[in-house]
C-alpha positions in Angstrom: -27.4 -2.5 5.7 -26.0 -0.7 2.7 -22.8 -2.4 1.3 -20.2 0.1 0.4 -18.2 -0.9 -3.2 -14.4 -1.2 -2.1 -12.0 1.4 -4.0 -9.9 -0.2 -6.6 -6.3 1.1 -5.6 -5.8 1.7 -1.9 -2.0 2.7 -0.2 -1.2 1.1 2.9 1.4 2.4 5.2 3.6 0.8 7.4 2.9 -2.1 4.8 6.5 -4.1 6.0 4.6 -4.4 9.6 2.7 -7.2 11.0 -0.5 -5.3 10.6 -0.1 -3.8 7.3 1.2 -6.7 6.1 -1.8 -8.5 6.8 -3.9 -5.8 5.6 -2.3 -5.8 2.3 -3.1 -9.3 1.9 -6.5 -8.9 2.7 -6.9 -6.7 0.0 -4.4 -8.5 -2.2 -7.4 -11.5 -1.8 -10.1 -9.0 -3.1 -8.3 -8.2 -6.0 -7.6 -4.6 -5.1 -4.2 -2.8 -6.3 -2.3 -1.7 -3.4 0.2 0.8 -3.4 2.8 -0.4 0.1 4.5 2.9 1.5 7.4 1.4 3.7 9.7 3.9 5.8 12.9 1.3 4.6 13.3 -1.2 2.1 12.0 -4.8 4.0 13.7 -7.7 4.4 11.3 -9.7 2.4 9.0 -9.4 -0.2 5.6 -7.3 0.1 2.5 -8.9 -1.3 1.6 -4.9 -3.2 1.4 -3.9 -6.7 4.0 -1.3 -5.9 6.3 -0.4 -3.2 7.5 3.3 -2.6 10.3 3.3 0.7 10.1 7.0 2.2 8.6 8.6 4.4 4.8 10.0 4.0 5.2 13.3 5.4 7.8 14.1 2.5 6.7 15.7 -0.5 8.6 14.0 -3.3 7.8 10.9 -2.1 3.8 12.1 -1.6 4.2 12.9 -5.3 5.3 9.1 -5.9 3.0 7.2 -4.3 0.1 9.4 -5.7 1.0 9.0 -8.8 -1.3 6.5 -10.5 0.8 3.6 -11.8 0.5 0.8 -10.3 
């Protein structure tokens, strides 16, 4: 089996969520910068790099979370 190298910046959505809040650990553990798109500011903190609140399918807030700073 051929091992894959994991990207060093990865956005999660729905990062406030159980499941993307897990995920976001996950990669927080492997040392990979995550970028957490949220639809609303959460109520606690999220383990990411960066947090952009907005919604994905909007275009000024596309152009925010592709921007690369982290």
């Amino acid at each position: 089996m051929t091992m894959v190298p994991m990207p060093r910046r990865i956005l999660v959505t729905g990062a406030a969520g159980r499941i993307g809040r897990a995920v976001v650990d996950l990669l927080a553990s492997y040392d990979v910068t995550v970028t957490a798109l949220v639809l609303e500011e959460p109520p606690g903190a999220v383990p990411a790099d960066r947090l952009v609140v907005g919604d994905a399918a909007d275009p000024s807030v596309a152009k925010e979370y592709v921007t690369r700073t982290p």
